[in-house]
KOLFIDO-179151 format. One record per residue (C-alpha): residue number from 1; residue in one letter; x, z negated, y. Coordinates in nm, 2 decimals. Example, Ala and Ser with C-alpha at 12.3 -4.5 7.8 and 13.67 -1.06 7.14 Angstrom:
<n = 1 res = A px = 1.23 pz = -0.78 py = -0.45>
<n = 2 res = S px = 1.37 pz = -0.71 py = -0.11>
***
This chain:
<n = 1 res = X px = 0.00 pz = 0.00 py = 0.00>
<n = 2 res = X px = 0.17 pz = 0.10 py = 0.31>
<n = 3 res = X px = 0.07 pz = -0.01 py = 0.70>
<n = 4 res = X px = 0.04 pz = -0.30 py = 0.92>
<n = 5 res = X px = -0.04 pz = -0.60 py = 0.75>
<n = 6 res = X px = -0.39 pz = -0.76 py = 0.84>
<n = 7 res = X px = -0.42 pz = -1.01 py = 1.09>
<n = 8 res = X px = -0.46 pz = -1.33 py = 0.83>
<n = 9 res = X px = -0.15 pz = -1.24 py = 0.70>
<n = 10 res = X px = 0.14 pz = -1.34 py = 0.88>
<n = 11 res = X px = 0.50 pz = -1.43 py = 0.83>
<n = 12 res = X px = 0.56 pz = -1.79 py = 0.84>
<n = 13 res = X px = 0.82 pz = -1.93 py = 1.07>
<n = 14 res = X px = 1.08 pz = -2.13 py = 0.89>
<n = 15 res = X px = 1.19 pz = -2.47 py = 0.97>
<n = 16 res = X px = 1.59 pz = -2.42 py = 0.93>
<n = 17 res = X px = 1.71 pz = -2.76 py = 0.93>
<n = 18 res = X px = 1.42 pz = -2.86 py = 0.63>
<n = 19 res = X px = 1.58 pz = -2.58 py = 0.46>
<n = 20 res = X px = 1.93 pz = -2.65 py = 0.43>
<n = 21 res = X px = 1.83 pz = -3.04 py = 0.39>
<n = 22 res = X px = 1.62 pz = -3.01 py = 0.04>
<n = 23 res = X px = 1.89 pz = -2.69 py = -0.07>
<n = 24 res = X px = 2.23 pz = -2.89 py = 0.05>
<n = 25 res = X px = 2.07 pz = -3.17 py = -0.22>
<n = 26 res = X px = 1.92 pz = -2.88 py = -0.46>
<n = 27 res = X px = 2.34 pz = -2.73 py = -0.43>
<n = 28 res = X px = 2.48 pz = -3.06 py = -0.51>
<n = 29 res = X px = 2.30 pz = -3.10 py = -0.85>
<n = 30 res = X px = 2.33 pz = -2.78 py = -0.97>
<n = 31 res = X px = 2.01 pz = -2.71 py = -0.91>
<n = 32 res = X px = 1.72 pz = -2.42 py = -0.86>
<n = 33 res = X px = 1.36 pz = -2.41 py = -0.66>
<n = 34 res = X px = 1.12 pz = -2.15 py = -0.79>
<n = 35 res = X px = 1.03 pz = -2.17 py = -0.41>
<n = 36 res = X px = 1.37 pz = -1.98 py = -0.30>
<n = 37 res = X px = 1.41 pz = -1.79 py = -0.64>
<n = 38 res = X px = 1.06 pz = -1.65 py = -0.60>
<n = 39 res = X px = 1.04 pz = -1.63 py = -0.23>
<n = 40 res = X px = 0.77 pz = -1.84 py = -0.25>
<n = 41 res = X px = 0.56 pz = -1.78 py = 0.19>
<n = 42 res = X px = 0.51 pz = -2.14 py = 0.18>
<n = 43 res = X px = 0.84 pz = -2.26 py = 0.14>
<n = 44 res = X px = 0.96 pz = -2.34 py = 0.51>
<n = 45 res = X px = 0.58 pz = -2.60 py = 0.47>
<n = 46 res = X px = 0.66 pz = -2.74 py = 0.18>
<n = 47 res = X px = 1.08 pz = -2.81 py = 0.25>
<n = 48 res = X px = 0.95 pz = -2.94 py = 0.56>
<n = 49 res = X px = 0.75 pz = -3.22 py = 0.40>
<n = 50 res = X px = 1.02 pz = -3.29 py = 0.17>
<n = 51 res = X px = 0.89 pz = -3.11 py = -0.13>
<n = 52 res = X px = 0.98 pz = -2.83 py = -0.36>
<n = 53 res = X px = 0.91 pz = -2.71 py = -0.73>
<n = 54 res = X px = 1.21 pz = -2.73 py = -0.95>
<n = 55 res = X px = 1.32 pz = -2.42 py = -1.15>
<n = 56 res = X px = 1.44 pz = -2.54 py = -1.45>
<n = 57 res = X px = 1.70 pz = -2.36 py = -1.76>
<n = 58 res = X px = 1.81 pz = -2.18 py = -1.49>
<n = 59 res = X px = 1.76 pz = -1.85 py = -1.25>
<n = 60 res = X px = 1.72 pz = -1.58 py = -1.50>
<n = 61 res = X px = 1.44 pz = -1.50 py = -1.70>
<n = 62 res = X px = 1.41 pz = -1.35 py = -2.03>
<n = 63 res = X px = 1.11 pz = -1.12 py = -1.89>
<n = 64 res = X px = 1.07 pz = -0.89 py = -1.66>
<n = 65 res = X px = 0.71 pz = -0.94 py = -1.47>
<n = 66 res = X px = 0.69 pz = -0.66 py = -1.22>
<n = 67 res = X px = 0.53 pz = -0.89 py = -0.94>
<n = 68 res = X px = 0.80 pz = -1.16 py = -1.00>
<n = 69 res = X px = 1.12 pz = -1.16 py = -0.78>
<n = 70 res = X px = 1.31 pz = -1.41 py = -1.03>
<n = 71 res = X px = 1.65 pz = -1.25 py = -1.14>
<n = 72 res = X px = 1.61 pz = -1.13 py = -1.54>
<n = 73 res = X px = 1.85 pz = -1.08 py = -1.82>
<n = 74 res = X px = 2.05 pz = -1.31 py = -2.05>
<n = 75 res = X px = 2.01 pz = -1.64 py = -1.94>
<n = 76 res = X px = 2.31 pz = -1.91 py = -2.00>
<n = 77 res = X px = 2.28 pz = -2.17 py = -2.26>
<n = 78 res = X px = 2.04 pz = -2.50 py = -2.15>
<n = 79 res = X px = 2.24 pz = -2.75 py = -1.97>
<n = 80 res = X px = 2.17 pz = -3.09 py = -2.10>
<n = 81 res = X px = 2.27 pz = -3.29 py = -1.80>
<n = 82 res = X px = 2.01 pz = -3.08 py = -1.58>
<n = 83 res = X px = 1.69 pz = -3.39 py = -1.64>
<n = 84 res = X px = 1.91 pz = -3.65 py = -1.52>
<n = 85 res = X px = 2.07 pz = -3.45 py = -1.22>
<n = 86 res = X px = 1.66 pz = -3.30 py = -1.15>
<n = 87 res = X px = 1.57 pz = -3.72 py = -1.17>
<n = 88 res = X px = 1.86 pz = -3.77 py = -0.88>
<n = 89 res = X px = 1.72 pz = -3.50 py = -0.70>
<n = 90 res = X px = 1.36 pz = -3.60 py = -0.63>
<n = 91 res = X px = 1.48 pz = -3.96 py = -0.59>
<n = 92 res = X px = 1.73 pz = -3.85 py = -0.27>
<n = 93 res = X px = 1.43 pz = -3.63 py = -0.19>
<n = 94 res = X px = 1.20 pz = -3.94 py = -0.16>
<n = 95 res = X px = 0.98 pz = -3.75 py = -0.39>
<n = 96 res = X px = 0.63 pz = -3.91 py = -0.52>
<n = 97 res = X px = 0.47 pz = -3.62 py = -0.65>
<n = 98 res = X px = 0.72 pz = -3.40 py = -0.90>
<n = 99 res = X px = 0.64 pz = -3.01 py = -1.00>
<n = 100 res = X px = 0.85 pz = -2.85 py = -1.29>
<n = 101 res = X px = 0.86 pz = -2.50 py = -1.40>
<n = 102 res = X px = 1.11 pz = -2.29 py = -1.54>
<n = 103 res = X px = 1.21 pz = -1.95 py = -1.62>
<n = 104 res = X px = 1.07 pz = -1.76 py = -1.96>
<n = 105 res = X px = 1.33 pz = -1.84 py = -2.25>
<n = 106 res = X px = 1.20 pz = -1.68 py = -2.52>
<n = 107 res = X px = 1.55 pz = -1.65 py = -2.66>
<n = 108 res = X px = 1.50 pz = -2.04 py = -2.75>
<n = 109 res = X px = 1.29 pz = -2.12 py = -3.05>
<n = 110 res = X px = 1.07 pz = -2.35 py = -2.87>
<n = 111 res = X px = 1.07 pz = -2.17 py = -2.56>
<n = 112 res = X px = 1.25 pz = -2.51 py = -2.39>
<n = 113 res = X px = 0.96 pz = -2.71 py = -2.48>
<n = 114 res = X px = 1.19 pz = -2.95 py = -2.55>
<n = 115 res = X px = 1.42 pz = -3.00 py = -2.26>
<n = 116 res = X px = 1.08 pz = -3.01 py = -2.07>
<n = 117 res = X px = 1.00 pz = -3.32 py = -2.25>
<n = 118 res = X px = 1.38 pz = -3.44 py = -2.16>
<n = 119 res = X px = 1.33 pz = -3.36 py = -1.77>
<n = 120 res = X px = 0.98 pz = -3.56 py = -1.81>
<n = 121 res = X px = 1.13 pz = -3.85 py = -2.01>
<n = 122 res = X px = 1.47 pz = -3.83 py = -1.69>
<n = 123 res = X px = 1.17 pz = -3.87 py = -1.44>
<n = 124 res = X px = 1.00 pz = -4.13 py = -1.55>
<n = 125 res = X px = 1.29 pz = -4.42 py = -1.55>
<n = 126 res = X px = 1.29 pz = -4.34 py = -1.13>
<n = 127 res = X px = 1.16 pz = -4.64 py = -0.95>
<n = 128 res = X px = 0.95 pz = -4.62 py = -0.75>
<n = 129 res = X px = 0.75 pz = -4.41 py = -1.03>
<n = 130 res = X px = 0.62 pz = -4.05 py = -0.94>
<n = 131 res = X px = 0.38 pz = -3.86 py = -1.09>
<n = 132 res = X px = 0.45 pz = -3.51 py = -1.27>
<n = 133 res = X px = 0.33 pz = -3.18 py = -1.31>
<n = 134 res = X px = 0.48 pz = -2.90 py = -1.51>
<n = 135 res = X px = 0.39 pz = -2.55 py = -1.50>
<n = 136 res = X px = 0.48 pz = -2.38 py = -1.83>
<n = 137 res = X px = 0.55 pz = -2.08 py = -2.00>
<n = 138 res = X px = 0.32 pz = -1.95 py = -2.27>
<n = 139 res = X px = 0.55 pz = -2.02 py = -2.54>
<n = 140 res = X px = 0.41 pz = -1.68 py = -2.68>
<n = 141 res = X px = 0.12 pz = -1.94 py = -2.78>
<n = 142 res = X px = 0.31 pz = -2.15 py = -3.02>
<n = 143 res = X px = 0.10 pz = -2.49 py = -2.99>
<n = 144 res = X px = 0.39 pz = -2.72 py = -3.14>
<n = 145 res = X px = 0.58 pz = -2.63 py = -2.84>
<n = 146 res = X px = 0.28 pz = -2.71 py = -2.58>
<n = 147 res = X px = 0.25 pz = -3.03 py = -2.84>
<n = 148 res = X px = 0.63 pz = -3.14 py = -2.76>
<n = 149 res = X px = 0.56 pz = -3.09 py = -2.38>
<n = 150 res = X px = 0.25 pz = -3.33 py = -2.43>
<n = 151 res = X px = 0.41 pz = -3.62 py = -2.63>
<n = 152 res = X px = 0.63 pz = -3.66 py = -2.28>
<n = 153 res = X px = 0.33 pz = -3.75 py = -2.14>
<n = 154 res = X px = 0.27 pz = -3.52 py = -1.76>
<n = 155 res = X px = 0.03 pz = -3.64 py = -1.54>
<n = 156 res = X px = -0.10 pz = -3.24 py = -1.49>
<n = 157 res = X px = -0.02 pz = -2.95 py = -1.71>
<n = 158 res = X px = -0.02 pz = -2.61 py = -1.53>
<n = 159 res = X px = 0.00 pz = -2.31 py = -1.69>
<n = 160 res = X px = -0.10 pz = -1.96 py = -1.49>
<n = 161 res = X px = -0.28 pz = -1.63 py = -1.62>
<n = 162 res = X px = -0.16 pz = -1.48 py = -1.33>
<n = 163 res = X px = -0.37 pz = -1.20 py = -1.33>
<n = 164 res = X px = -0.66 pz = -1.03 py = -1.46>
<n = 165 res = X px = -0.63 pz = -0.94 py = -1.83>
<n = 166 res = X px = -0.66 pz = -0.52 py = -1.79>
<n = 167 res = X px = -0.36 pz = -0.55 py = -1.55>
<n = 168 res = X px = -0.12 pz = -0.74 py = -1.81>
<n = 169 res = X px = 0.02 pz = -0.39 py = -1.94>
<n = 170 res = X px = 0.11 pz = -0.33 py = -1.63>
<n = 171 res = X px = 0.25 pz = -0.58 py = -1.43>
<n = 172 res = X px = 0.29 pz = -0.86 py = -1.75>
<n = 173 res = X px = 0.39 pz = -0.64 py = -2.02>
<n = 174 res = X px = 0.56 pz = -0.95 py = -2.24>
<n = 175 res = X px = 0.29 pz = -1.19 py = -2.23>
<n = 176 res = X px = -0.04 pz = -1.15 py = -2.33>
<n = 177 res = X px = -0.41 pz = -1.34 py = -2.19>
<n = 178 res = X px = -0.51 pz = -1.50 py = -2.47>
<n = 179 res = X px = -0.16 pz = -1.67 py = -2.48>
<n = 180 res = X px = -0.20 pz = -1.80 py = -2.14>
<n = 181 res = X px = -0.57 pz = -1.96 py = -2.25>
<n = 182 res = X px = -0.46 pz = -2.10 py = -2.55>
<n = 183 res = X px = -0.22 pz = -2.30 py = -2.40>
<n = 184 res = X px = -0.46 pz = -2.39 py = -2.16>
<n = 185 res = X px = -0.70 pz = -2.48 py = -2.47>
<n = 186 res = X px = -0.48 pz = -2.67 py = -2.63>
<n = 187 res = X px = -0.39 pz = -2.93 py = -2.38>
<n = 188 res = X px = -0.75 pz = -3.03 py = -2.36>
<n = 189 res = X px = -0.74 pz = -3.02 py = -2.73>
<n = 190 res = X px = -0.48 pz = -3.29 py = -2.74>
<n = 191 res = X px = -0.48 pz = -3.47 py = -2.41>
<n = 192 res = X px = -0.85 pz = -3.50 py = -2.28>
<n = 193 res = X px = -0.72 pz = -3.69 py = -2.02>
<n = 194 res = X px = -0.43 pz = -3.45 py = -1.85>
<n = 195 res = X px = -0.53 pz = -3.27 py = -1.57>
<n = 196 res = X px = -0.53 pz = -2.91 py = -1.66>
<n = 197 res = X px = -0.47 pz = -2.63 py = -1.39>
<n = 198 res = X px = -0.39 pz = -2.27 py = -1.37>
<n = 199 res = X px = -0.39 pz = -2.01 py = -1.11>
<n = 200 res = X px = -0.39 pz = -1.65 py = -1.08>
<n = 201 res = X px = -0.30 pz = -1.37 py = -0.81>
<n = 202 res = X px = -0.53 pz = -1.10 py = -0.63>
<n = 203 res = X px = -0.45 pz = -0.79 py = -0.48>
<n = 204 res = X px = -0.26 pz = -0.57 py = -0.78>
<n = 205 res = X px = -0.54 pz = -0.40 py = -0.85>
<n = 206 res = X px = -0.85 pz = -0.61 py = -1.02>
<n = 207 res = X px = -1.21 pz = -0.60 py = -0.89>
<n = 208 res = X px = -1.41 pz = -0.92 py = -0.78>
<n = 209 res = X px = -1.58 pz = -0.93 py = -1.09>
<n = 210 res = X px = -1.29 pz = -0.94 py = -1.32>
<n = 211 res = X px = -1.18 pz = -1.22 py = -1.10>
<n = 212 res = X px = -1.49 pz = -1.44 py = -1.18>
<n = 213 res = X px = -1.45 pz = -1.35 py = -1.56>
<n = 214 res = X px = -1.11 pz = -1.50 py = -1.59>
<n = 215 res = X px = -1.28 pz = -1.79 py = -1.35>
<n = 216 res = X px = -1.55 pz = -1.83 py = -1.68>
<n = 217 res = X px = -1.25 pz = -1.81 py = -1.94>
<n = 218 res = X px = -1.09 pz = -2.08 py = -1.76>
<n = 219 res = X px = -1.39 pz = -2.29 py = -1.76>
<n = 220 res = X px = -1.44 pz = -2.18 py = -2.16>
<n = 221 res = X px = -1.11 pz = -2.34 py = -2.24>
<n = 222 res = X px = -1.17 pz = -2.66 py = -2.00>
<n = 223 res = X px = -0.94 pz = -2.62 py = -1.69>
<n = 224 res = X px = -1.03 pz = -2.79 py = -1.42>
<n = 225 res = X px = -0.83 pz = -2.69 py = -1.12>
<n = 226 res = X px = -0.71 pz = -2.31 py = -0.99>
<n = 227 res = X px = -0.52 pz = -2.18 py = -0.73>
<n = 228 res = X px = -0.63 pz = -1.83 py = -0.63>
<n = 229 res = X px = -0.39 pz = -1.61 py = -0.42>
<n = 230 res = X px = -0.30 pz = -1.31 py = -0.26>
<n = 231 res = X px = 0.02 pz = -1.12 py = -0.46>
<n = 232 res = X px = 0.27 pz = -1.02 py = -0.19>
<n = 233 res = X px = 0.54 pz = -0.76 py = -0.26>
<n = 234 res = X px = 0.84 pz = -1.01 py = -0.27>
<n = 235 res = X px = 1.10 pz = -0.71 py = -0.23>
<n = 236 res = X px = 1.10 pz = -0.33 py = -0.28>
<n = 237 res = X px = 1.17 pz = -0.38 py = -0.63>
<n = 238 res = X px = 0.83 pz = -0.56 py = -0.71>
<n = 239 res = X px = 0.48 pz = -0.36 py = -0.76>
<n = 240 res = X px = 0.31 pz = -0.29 py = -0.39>
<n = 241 res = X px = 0.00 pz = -0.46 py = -0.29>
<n = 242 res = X px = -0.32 pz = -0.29 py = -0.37>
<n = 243 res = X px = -0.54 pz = -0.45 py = -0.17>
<n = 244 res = X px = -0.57 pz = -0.75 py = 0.07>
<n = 245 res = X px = -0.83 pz = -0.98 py = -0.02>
<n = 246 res = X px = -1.04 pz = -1.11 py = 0.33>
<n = 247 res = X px = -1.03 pz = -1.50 py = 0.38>
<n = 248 res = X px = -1.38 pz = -1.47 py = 0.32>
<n = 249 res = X px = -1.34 pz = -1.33 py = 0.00>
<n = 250 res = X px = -1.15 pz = -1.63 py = -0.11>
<n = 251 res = X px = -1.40 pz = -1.82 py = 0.04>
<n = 252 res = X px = -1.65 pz = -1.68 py = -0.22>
<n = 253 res = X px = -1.40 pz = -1.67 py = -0.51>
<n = 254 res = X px = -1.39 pz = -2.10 py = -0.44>
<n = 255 res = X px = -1.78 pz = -2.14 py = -0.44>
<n = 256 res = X px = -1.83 pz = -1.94 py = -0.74>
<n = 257 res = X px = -1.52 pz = -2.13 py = -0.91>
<n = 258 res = X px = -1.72 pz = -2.46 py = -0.81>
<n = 259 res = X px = -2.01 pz = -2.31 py = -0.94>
<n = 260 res = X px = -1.89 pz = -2.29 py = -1.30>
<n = 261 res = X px = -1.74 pz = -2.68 py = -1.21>
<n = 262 res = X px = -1.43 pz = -2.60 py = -1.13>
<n = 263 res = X px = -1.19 pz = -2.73 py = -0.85>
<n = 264 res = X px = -1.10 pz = -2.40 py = -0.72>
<n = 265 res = X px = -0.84 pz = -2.34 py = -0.41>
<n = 266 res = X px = -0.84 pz = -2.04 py = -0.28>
<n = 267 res = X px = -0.69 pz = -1.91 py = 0.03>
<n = 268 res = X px = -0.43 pz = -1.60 py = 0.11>
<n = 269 res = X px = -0.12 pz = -1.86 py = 0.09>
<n = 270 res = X px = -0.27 pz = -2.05 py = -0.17>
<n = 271 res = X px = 0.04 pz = -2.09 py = -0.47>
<n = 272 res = X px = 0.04 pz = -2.26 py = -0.78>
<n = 273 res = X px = 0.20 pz = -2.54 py = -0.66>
<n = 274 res = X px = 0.11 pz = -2.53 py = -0.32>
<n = 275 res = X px = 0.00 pz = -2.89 py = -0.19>
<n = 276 res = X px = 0.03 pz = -3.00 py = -0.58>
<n = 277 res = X px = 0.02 pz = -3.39 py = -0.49>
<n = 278 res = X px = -0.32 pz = -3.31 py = -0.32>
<n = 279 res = X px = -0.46 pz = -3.07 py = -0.56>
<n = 280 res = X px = -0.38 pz = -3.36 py = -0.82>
<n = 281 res = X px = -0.53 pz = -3.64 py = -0.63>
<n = 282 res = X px = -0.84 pz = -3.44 py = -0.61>
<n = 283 res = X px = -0.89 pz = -3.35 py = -0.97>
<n = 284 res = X px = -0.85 pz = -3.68 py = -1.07>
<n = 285 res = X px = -1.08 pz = -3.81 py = -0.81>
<n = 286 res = X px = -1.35 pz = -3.55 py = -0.99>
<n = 287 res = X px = -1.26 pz = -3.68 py = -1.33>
<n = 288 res = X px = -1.35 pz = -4.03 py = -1.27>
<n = 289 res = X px = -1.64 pz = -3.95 py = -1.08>
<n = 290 res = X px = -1.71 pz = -3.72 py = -1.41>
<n = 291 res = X px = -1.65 pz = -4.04 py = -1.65>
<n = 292 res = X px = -1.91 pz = -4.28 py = -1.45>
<n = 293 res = X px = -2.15 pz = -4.04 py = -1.48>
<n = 294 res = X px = -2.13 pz = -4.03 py = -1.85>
***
């Protein structure tokens, strides 16, 4: 999609001296942000109020999704050391909330599933005590690995579809949709209790109505929270925008989410992870008010 860009999109100015504070402590520990390694918009916001998503096994990715910026190829082996230098890291950061993610490693027979539960264990000995949230891969649906992320016991578990399922041939070629909701469907399989989340993108391509389908899937498998966003080309290199989706669009998208009795945030600069310690906070507000009720 070529032109100007439309007046709700805008580039957002970036607080310099937020930004070398959280990556001068992200440099000392050996350490990534999917924010910078993904060129996450928000980044500047969220650096500012001390708070980023760790990127963990490293910066390269076994994949290659074509809306992703992430560098892919042959990633280095795990580095044991990484959960107790990531722990150090949110502690200097004065973090309360934690998000995890990490690159695919499919060239791991657990997919990293376990030195996930090692960066969970590593947070939880910090005092004062955070909460956590971890955004997985699919583990190309292998459930014992989603089990060994579970057993550390996160507060959320957060796994995205990303996108529509007619558009994984082309912009998700290596995973597949019903991967992404069976992850999702075993978590509330085997921790009730965890939040669940995912999130998707719009603008490669899907209509509205595909959009609300994968909203219904969600709600099949029992997520309860979803981020909803507009895909941005991060470089040349990445698939162009199709289309811009209209604030009021999202707007829409978020009632009809709530509809189906889900905790949808939508919005053009709405990520995954984007205000995570609030998107938490609420979902378990709705849970408890869902318990009384019963």
């Amino acid at each position: 999609m070529s032109g100007r860009l439309p007046t709700w999109i805008a580039e957002r100015k970036l607080s310099l001296g937020s930004l070398r504070d959280v990556r001068k402590v992200m440099r000392a520990g050996g350490l990534h942000t999917v924010c910078d390694e993904a060129r996450c918009p928000n980044r500047s916001e969220c650096f500012s109020r001390r708070t980023a998503t760790f990127l963990i096994m490293g910066d390269t990715c076994t994949r290659y999704c074509r809306y992703c910026s992430i560098a892919h190829g042959k990633p280095r082996p795990v580095d044991a050391e990484e959960p107790e230098r990531l722990a150090q890291a949110a502690r200097e950061l004065g973090l309360r909330h934690v998000v995890v993610t990490s690159v695919d490693r499919d060239d791991l027979p657990d997919g990293g599933a376990a030195h996930f539960a090692r960066v969970i264990a590593a947070l939880r000995k910090l005092s004062p005590p955070v909460t956590v949230e971890v955004l997985t891969p699919d583990f190309r649906g292998l459930v014992s690995a989603v089990d060994t992320v579970l057993a550390a016991g996160p507060d959320v578990y957060n796994h995205n579809v990303e996108t529509v399922p007619r558009l994984y041939p082309h912009v998700r070629r290596q995973g597949r949709y019903q991967w992404a909701l069976s992850v999702l469907a075993r978590v509330a399989e085997k921790a009730p209790g965890m939040v669940r989340k995912s999130g998707l993108m719009v603008g490669l391509g899907e209509t509205k109505e595909e959009v609300f389908q994968v909203l219904r899937d969600l709600r099949a498998v029992h997520c309860q929270v979803v981020t909803v966003g507009q895909y941005l080309q991060p470089t040349t290199k990445q698939v162009p925008v199709v289309r811009y989706w209209h604030p009021a669009e999202f707007a829409e998208i978020a009632a009809y989410g709530r509809s189906l009795g889900l905790e949808v945030i939508a919005g053009p600069f709405v990520r995954s992870s984007y205000h995570a310690e609030e998107a938490f906070a609420v979902a378990r507000r709705g849970e408890e008010k869902r318990a009384v009720l019963r």
